[in-house]
N, C-alpha and C positions, 0 to 999 in steps of 0.2 A: 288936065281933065281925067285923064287914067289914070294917075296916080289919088285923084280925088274919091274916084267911084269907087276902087280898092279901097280907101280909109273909108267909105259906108258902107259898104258890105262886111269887112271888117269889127266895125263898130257893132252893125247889125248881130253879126255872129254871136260877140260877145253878149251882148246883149240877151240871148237867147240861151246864151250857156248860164248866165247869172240867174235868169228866171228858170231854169229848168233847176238850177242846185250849184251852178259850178262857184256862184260867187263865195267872197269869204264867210265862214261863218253860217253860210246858207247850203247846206249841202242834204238839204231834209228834202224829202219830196211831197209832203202834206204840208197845204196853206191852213192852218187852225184859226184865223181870226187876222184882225188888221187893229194899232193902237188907233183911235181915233180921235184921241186929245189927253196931253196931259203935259208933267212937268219934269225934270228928273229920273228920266227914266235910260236902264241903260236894258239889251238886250243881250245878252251872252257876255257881258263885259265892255260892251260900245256903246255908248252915249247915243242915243237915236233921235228924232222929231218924231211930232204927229204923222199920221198916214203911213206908219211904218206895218208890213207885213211881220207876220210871227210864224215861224214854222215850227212844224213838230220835233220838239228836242230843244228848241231855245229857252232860253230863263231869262225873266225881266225881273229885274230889280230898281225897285222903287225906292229913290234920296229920303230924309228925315223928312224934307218941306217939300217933296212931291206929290204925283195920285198919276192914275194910269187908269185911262177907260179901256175897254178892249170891248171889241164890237165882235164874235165870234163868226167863222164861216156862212154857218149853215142855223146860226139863228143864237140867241141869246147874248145878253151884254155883261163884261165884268168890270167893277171897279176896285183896283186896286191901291191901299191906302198907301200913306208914308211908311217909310221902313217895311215894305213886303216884299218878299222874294217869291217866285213861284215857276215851277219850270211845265211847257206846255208838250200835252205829246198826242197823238192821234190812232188810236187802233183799231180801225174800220170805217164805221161811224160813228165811233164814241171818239170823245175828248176829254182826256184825263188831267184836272189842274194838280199838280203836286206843290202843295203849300208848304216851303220850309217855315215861314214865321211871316208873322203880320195879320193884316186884313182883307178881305175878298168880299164884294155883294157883290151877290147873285141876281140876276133877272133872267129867270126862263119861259120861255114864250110855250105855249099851249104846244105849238108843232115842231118846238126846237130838237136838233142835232140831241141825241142823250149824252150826257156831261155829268163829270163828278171832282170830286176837290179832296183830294187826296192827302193828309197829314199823320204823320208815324204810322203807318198801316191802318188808321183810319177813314173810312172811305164816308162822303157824304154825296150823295144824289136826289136832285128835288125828283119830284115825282114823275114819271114820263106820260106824256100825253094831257099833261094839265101845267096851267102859269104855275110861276113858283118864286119868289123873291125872298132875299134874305141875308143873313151875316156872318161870314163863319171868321174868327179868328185861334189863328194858334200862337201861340209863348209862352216858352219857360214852363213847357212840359203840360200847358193847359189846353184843352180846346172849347173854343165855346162857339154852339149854333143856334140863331136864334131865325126863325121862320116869322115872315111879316108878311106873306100871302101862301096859300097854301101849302105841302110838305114837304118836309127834307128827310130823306131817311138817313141813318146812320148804323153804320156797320163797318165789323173790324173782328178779329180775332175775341172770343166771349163778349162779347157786344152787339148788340140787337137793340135800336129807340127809334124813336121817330120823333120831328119835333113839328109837332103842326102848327096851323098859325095863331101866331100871338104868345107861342112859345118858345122858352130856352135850356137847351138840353148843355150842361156844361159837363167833360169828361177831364179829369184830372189823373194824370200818370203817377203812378207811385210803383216802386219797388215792389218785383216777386217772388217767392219763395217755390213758386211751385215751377216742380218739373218740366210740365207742361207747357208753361208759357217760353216758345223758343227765345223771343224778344227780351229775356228777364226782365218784363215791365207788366204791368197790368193796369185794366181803367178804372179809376170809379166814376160813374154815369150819375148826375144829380138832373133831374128836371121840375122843371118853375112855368110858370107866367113871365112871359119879358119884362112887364112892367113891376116887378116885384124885384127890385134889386138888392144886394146888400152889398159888405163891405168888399166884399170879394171880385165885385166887378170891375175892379179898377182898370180891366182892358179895355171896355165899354160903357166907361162913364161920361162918354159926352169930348174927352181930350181929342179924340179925334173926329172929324166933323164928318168925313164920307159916309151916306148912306145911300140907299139903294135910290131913294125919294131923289138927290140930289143926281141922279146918272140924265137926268134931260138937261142940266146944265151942260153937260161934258158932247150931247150927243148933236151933233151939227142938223140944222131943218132940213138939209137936205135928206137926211137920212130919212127923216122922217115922212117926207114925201112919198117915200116906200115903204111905210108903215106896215104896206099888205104883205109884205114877205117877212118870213120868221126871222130876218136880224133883226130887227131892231122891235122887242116886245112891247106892245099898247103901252105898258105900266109908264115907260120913259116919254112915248113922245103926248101919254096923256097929264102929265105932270108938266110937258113942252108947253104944255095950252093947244095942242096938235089935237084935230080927231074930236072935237067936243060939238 
């Protein structure tokens, strides 16, 4: 019997050193969001399940035939496609996605946490204090964002756009010659209509099927049950059949 209640108290301990940071791999002390359904997904280099917590400083990485929902702390949903990588970090109240390559929609809730998605020193931010849903992918030096409910700003070193909705602002890196640019890179900023495509989209031609429309599949009814609080925005659990 004494030697039982020492292995609970024990276990208890640990228990409370792994949630405060001591476990492996977890040594962050900001919870940024929780995975809440997906396939292929590894966290810092571990293979995880659904229900998985994300701290500030992890990187998920999403298989070729994965997707990764992520349901955020304090309000907003991400979905992340096959082949994306993106590492998550927390600096106050902001939450900063830094996107090496792949895909991310966005869903941000009217009162959500401010959030921004970060790729080669380009920064994109839906608008704070209003919804905002949308698409940013970056590869092979391209970034494209395309806003399917209110706006996403965009900004970076000589870079100033905004892509409102229904629009796509595509930035394409190419070589600098100027001084200036510490990064010896520069952007050129093309913006469109989304539904005006050409040859050039082949990041966003349909090959990969996640969209923002599709995050009530991913997002469990319970969640939605708490509809009223900034996780989980209208956009998903009214697409659920939730709320109508």
């Amino acid at each position: 019997m004494h030697t039982t209640k020492h292995a609970i108290i024990l276990s208890c301990s640990l228990l409370v050193l792994f949630l405060a940071g001591g476990g492996p791999g977890y040594s962050r002390s900001a919870v940024v969001g929780i995975i809440v359904s997906g396939t292929g997904i590894k966290v810092s280099g571990y293979a995880v399940p659904s229900n998985t917590a994300l701290f500030s400083g992890d990187e998920v990485q999403v298989s070729d035939r994965g997707t990764a929902v992520i349901k955020l702390a304090h309000g907003g949903v991400l979905v992340l496609s096959k082949q994306t990588t993106a590492s998550f970090h927390q600096q106050g109240d902001s939450i900063t996605v830094g996107l090496s390559q792949g895909r991310i929609s966005v869903a941000q809730p009217r009162a959500g946490t401010p959030m921004e998605v970060s790729a080669e020193g380009i920064r994109v931010e839906p608008e704070r204090g209003a919804e905002a849903t949308g698409h940013i992918i970056f590869s092979h030096g391209k970034l494209s964002v395309t806003s399917t409910e209110g706006n996403l700003r965009i900004e970076g070193q000589d870079v100033a756009a905004e892509a409102a909705s229904g629009m796509r602002v595509t930035l394409n890196r190419v070589p600098s010659n100027e001084a200036s640019a510490a990064s010896g890179v520069r952007w050129v900023v093309y913006q469109r209509h989304a539904n005006n495509k050409t040859a050039d989209d082949s990041d966003d031609n349909g090959k990969n099927p996640t969209a923002i429309s599709h995050v009530a599949a991913h997002v469990p009814p319970a969640a939605c049950e708490h509809a009223a609080s900034p996780s989980v925005p209208a956009v998903a659990c009214h697409e659920n059949g939730e709320g109508e």
